[in-house]
C-alpha positions in Angstrom: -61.9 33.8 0.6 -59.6 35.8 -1.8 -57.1 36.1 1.0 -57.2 32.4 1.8 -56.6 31.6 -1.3 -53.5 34.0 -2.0 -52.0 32.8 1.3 -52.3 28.9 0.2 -50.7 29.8 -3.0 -48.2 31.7 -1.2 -47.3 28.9 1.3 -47.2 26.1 -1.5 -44.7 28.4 -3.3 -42.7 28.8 -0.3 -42.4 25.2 0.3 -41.7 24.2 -3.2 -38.9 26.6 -3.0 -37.9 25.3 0.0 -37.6 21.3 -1.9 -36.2 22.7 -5.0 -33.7 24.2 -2.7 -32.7 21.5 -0.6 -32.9 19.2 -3.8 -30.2 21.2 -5.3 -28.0 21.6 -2.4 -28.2 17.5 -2.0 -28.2 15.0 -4.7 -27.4 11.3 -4.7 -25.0 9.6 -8.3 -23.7 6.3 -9.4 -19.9 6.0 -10.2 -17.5 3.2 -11.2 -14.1 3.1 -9.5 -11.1 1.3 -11.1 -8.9 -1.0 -9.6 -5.2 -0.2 -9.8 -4.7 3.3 -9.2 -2.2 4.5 -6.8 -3.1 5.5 -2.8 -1.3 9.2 -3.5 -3.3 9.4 -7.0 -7.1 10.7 -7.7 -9.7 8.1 -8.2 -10.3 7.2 -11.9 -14.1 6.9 -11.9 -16.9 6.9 -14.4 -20.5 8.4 -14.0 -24.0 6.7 -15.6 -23.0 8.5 -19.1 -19.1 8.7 -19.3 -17.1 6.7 -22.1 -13.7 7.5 -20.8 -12.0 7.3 -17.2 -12.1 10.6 -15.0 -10.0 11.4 -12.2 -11.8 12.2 -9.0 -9.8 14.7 -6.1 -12.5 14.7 -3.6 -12.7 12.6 -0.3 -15.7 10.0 -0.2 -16.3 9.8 3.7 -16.9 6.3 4.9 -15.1 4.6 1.7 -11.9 3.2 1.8 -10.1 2.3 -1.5 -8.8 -0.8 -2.4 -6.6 -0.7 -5.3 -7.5 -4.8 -6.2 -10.9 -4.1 -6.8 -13.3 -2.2 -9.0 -15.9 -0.6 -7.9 -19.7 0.5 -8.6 -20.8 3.0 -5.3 -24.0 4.6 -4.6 -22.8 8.2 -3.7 -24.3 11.6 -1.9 -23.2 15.0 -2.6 -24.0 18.0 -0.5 -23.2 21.5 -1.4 -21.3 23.1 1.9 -22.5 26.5 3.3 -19.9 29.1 3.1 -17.2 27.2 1.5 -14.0 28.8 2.0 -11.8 30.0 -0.7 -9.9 27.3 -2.2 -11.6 24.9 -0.5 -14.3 21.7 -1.1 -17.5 23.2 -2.2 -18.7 19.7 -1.9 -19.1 16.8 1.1 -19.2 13.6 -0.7 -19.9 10.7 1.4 -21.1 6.5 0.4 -24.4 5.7 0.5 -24.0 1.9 -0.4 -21.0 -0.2 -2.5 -23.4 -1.7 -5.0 -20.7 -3.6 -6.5 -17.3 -5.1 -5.9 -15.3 -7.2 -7.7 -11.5 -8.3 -7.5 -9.4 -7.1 -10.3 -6.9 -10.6 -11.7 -3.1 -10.6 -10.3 -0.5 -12.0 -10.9 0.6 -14.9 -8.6 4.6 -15.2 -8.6 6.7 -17.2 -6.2 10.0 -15.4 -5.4 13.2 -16.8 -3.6 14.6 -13.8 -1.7 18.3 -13.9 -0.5 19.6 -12.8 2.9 21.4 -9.8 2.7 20.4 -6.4 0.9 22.7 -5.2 -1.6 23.3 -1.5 -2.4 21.6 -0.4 -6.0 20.9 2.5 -7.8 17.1 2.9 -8.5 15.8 6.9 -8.0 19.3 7.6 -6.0 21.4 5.0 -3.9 19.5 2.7 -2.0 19.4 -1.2 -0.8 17.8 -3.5 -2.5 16.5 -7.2 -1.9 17.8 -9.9 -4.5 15.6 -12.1 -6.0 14.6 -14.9 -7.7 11.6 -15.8 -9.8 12.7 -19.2 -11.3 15.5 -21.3 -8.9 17.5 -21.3 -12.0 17.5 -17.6 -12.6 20.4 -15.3 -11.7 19.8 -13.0 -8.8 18.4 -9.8 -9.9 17.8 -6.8 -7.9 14.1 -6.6 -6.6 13.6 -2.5 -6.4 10.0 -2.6 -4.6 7.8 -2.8 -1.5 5.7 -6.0 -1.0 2.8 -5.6 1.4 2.7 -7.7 4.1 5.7 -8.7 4.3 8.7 -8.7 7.2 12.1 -9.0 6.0 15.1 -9.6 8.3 18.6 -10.2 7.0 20.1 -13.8 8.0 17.6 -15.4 6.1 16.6 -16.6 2.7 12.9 -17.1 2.4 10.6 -18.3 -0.3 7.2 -17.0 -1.1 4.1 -16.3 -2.7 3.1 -13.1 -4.1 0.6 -11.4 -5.8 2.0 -8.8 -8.8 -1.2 -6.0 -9.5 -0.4 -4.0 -12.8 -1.0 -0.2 -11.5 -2.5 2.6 -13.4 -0.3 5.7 -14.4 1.7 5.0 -11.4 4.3 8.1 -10.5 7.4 8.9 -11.7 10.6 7.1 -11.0 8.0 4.7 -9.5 7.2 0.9 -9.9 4.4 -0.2 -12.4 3.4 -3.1 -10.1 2.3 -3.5 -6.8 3.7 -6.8 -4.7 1.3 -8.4 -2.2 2.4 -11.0 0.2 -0.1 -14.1 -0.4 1.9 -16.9 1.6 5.3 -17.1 3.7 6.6 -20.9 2.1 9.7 -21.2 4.1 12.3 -18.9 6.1 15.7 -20.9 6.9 18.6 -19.1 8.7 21.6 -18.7 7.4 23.8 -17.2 9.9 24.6 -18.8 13.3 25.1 -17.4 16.7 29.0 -15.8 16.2 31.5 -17.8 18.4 33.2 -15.4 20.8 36.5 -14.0 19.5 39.9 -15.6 20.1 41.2 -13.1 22.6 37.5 -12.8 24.6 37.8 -16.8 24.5 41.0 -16.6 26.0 40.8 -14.4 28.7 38.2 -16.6 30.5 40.8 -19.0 31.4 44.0 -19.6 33.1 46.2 -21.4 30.7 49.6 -22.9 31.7 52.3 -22.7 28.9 53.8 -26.2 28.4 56.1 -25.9 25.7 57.0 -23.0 23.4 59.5 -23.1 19.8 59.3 -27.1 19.9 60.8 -27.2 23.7 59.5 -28.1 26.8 59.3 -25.2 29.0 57.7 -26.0 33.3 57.0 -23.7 35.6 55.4 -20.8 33.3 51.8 -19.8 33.4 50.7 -17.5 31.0 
């Protein structure tokens, strides 16, 4: 009976060791995301008892960031056997988006002119020019806007959305430019007419006079 009961006690220790273990290894968190930050940047994130914003390095498997919304996620950590040196000691990976919510823009409609221009921003480069008000000057436009395809030969107009971004990098824009609606794309280059001397050559031409006189019998 003594041995019995030694062996029970033995086997329920062994499994609570066992849970505490596997408890330990894997635990599941709250965070909150926020909108804004750049793709190359960490996360900014808070847990269930932050005040302030924290960054966040690691990957979260099955979550894809988008920088116009915040976000509350339902998140699982699991401590990796035989992490390597310098490496992730920690899988993270989503358990659920509990929340969403789309951060306010800015909606702008530009007038965009058809050629680039060369500019100085972080070295030479070539730049759109803009317009944000048809009674502006043109100005330089320096970004990227998302969604959009530009082709010289055209002036367009259109609508965009302008995102504040959060401790964007150096050198870098503070906004981000989102294409919301293409309002109109005229041309403003035509088909070239072939030169003078390619024009010519297709034809036989007969002189008929030359200096003000009548001249016969020439063909050029």
């Amino acid at each position: 009976m003594k041995h019995m009961i030694k062996f029970s006690a033995l086997l329920l220790l062994f499994l609570t060791t066992i849970g505490f273990t596997s408890w330990a290894q894997t635990n599941d968190f709250t965070i909150k995301i926020k909108s804004g930050v750049p793709h190359e940047q960490a996360l900014q994130v808070k847990y269930y008892n932050s005040i302030n914003w924290e960054p966040f390095y690691a990957h979260i498997e099955s979550f894809t960031y988008d920088p116009h919304y915040n976000y509350e996620l339902r998140v699982r950590r699991i401590k990796l056997k035989n992490a390597e040196l310098n490496k992730p000691s920690y899988r993270y990976s989503l358990l659920k988006i509990t929340h969403k919510s789309l951060t306010k823009a800015e909606r702008l409609e530009m007038e965009i002119n058809d050629k680039r221009v060369d500019c100085q921003g972080s070295g030479q480069m070539k730049c759109l020019m803009v317009k944000f008000n048809r009674n502006d000057k043109w100005e330089y436009f320096y970004d990227h806007i998302n969604g959009f395809d530009y082709k010289e030969g055209y002036t367009y107009n259109i609508i965009v959305n302008r995102t504040k971004l959060e401790n964007p990098p150096q050198d870098a824009s503070a906004y981000q430019y989102d294409l919301v609606k293409l309002v109109n794309k005229t041309i403003t280059n035509t088909i070239s007419l072939p030169t003078a001397a390619a024009f010519l050559s297709k034809f036989k031409w007969k002189l008929i006079s030359l200096n003000g006189k009548e001249v016969y019998k020439h063909n050029a």
